[in-house]
C-alpha positions as CSV (number, residue, x, y, z in Angstrom):
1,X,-2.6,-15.9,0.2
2,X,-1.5,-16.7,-3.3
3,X,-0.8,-20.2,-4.6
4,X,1.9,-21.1,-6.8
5,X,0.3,-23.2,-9.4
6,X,2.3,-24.3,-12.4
7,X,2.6,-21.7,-15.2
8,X,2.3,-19.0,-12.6
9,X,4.9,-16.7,-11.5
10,X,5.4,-15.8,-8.0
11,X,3.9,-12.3,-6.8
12,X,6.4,-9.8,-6.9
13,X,6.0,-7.1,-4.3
14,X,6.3,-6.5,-1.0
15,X,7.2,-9.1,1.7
16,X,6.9,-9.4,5.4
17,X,10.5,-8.8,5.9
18,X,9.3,-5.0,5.2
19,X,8.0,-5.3,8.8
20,X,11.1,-5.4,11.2
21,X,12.7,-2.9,8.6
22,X,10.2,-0.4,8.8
23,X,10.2,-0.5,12.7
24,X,13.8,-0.8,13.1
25,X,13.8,2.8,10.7
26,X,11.2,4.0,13.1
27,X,12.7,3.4,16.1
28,X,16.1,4.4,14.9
29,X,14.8,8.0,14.2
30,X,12.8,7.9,17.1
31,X,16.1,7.6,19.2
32,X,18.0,10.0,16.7
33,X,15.0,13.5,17.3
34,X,14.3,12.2,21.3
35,X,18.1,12.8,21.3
36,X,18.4,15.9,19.1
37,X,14.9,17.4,20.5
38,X,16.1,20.0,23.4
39,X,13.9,19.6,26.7
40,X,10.6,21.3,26.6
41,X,10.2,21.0,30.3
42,X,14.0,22.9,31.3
43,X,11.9,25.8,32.7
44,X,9.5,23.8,34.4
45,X,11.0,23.1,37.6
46,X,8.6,21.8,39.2
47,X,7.8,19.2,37.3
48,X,8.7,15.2,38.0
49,X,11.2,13.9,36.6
50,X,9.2,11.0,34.8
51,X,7.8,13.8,32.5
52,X,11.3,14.2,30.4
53,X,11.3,10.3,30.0
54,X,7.6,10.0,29.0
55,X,8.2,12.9,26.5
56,X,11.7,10.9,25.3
57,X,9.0,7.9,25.2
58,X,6.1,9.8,23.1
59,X,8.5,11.2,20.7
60,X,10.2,7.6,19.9
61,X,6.7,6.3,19.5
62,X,5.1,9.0,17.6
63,X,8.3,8.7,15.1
64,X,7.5,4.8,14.5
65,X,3.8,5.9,13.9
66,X,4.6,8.4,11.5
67,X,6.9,5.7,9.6
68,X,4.6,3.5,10.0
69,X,1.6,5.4,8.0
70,X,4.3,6.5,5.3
71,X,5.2,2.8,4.6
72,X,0.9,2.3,4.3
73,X,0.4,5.4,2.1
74,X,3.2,3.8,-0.2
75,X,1.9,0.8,-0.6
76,X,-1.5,1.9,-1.1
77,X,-0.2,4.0,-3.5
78,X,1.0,1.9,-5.6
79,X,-1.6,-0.9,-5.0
80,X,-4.0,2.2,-6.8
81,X,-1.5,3.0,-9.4
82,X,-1.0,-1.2,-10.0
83,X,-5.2,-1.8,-10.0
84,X,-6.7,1.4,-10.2
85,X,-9.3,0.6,-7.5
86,X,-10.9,3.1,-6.3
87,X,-10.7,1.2,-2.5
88,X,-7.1,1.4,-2.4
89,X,-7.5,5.7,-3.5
90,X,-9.9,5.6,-0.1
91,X,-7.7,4.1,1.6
92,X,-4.3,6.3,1.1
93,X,-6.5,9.5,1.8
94,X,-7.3,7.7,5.0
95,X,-3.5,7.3,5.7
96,X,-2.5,11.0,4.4
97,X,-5.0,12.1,6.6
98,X,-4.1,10.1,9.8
99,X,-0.2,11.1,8.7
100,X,-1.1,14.9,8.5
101,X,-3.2,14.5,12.2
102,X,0.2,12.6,13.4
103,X,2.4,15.0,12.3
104,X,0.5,18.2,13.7
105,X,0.6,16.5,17.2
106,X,4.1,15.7,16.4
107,X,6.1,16.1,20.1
108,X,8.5,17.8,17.8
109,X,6.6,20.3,16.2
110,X,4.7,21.5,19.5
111,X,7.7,22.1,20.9
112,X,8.4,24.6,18.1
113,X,4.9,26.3,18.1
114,X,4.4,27.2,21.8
115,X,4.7,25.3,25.3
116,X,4.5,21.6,24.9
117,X,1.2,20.1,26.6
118,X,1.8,18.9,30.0
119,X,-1.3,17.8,31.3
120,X,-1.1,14.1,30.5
121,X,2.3,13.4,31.4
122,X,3.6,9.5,31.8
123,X,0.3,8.5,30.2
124,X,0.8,10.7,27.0
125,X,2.5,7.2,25.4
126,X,-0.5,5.0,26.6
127,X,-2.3,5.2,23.5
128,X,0.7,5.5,21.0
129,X,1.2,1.7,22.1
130,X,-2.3,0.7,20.7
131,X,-1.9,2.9,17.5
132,X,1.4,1.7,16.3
133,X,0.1,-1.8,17.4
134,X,-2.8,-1.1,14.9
135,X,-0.7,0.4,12.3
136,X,2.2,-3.0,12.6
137,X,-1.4,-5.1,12.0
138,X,-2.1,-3.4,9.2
139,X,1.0,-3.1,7.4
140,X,1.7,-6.7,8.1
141,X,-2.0,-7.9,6.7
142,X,-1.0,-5.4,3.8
143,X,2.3,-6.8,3.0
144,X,0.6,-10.6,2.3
């Protein structure tokens, strides 16, 4: 928290209204490559049908978790380029290396690289919930 106390200016940087932007861009491309994203299951016939919504579901979430760490790794970045502290430099290789795990288990990018995973099915979005939960936490206790 930062007081105003007379003869200081008022922190310029990030607010809080970051928060609903930067979730309102994730979800939005989440909806835009669920939609463009062909079906990974079409030749799996046998499959239930809850497995094309809960694959819809983990590439929505996945895309707001991926946004999410972007938006961290930025302002981490320039917290370390503002201070210099070596915390903040341990910190965004934290988040580059969470984005880079994210991004290899990308629903989008299996798809490309051989059959998409099918063993978890409707609980493959389970623990995207907590992550991006963790993630909104963090970017909203970074953004005071």
């Amino acid at each position: 928290m930062t007081s105003n106390q007379p003869g200081q200016t008022p922190r310029k940087g990030p607010t809080k209204i970051w928060l609903p932007v930067i979730l309102t861009i994730g979800l939005l491309l989440g909806l835009a490559a669920s939609y463009l994203t062909p079906n990974p299951f079409g030749f799996w016939r046998f499959l239930p049908p809850d497995f094309q919504e809960a694959f819809v579901l983990h590439t929505i979430l996945s895309t707001m978790s991926v946004v999410l760490l972007v938006a961290l790794a930025v302002i981490y970045l320039k917290v370390y380029a503002d201070t210099g502290a070596r915390f903040a430099l341990g910190i965004t290789v934290v988040l580059v290396a969470l984005l880079i795990q994210s991004l290899f288990q990308y629903p989008l990018i299996l798809n490309q690289v051989g059959p998409f995973p099918k063993g978890q099915g409707p609980f493959l979005s389970y623990a995207d919930f907590f992550t991006i939960a963790a993630y909104t936490l963090f970017l909203y206790l970074s953004l005071e």
